[in-house]
N, C-alpha and C positions, 0 to 999 in steps of 0.2 A: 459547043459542048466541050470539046478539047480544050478551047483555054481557059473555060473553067476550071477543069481538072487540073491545068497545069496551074493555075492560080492556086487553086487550094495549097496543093503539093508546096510551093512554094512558103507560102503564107505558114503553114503545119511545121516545117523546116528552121523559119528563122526563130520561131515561138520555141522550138526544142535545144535551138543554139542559145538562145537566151537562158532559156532556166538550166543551162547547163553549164553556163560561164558563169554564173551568179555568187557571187562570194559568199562563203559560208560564216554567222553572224557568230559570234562568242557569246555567250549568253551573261558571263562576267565582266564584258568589254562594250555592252550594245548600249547607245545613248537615244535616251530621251528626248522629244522636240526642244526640252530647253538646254540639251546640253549634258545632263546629271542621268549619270548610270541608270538604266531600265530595270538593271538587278540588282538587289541587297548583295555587298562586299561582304563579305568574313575578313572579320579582322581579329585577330589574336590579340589578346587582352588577358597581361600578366593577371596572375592569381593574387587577390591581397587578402587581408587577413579584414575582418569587418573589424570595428571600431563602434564599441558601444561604450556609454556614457558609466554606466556601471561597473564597466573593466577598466576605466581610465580611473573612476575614484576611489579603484582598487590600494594602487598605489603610490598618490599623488602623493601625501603629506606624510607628516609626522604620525606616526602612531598615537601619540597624547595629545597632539595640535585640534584646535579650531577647526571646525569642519570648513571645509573650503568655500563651502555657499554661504558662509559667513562674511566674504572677504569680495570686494572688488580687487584685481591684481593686476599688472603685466611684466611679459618675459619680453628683456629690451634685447637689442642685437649683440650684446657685450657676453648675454649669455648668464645674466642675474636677473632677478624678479626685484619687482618692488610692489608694499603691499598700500595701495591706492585709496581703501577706505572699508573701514568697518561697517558692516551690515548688521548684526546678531544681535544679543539682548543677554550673554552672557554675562554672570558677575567675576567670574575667572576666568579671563583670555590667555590661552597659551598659542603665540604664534608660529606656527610651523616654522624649519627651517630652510625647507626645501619644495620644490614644487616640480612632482614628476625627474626629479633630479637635478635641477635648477638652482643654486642656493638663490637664498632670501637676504638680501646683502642692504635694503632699504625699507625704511617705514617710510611715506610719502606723507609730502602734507598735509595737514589736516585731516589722514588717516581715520581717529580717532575723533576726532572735536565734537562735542557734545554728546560723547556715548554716555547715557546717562545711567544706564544698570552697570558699568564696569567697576570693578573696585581693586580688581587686581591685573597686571598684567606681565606676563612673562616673557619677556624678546630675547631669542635666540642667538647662541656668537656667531649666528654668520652677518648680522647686522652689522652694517659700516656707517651709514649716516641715519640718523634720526632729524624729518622735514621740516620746514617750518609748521608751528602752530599745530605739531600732530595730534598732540594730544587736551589743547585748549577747549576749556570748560569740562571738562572729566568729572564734574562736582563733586560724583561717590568715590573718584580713583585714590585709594590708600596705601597701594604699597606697588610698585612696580623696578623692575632690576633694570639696571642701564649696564650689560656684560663687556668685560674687557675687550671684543672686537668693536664696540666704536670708536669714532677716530674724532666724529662732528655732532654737535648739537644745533639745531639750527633756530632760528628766532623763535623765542615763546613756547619752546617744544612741550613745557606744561604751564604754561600760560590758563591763570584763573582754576588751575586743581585747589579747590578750597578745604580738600580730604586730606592732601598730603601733606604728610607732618615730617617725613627721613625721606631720604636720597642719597647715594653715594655716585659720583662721579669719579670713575673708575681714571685711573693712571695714564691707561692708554687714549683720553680725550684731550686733543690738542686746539679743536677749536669752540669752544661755547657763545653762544652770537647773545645779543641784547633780548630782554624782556622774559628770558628764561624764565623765570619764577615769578614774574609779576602776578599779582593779585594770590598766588601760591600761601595756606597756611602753616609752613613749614616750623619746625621744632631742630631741629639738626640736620646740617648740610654737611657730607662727610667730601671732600675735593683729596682727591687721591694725585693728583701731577703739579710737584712743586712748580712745573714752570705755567702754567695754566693759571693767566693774568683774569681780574674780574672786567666784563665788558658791560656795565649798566643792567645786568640781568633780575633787576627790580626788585632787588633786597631790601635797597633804603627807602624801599615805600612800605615792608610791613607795618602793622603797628606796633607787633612786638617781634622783635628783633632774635633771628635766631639763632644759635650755637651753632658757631663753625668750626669745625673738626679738618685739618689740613698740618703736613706734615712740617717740622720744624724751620724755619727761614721761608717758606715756601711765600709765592706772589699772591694767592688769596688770603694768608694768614698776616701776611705785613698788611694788606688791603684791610680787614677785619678790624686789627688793633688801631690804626689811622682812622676807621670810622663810627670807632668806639661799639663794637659788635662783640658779645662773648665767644672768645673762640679757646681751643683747647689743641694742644699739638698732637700728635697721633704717629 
């Protein structure tokens, strides 16, 4: 009966050292069998501001511009937009100049080609190149500005516009690539940069042969008179 008693005593003793050494658990520190916190961490998570579709189209463009869902577009790493291809069914295109503050420094290829209700179209000076074939097959396009910030026309840029009759290529285009104006039913071509050579842009395939307006001595207007074209100094 005594060493029972002392048994227990014993036994009661180490069971009180145990849970009395016992480490006490963190409840933001205790892990899971596989490893991964027992308790959800607080983590502090700046404050941002939400971003809704309706406050970005607040004020992305131009005030008088094409609405933006008109347009496929992208902003390159350069930190310019270029506009990738028309969506819309407008007969008056005015292309924004800017995008969310972006300027709009390119019309991409084939942008436009085969927009079939367009008949007008307004590009903005922050354009620098116009792509190839952007605007190819336009069939209604009749009057569109090419503004003193181009610098490049690129092949066929209005390639088969059977609308357009005038055009003025502004002073500041140094380069104009081939087939520019092929299948084009153009009336008067106004060429603004004496030094701005003709590169096969499919003039001598109209049937009737149109009034070229270039300024005196200039390399389109020598091109002109050597290909028997009526032209006129300016």
């Amino acid at each position: 009966m005594r060493k029972q008693l002392i048994l227990c005593g014993l036994l009661a003793a180490a069971l009180l050292t145990a849970g009395c050494s016992k480490e006490k658990v963190d409840p933001g520190t205790a892990a899971s069998p596989d490893g991964s916190p027992a308790f959800p961490q607080a983590v502090d998570v700046p404050a941002t501001e939400p971003v809704t579709l309706a406050k970005k189209a607040e004020s992305a463009i131009d005030s008088n511009a094409a609405p933006m869902d008109a347009f496929t577009y992208t902003v390159r790493e350069d930190g310019t937009a270029c506009i990738l291809k028309y969506n819309g069914k407008d007969t008056n295109v005015v292309i924004t100049s800017q995008i969310d503050g972006t300027p709009v420094t390119e019309i991409g290829q084939y942008a436009f080609e085969a927009a079939a209700t367009v008949e007008s179209v307004e590009i903005p000076n922050t354009v620098t190149k116009i792509g190839e074939f952007a605007f190819q097959d336009c069939e209604n396009l009749k009057t569109v500005n090419i503004p003193d910030s181009v610098t490049e026309l690129c092949r066929g840029t209005f390639a088969c516009c059977t609308s357009l009759q005038e055009i003025t290529i502004p002073v500041s285009v140094t380069t104009a690539d081939r087939e520019l104006f092929t299948g084009c039913g153009l009336v008067d071509l106004y060429v603004k940069n004496p030094s701005l050579e003709y590169a096969s842009w499919g003039l001598e395939d109209m049937e009737t042969k149109c009034m070229i307006h270039a300024p005196a001595g200039s390399a389109i207007l020598t091109w002109a008179q050597n290909n028997n074209f009526p032209a006129t100094e300016e």
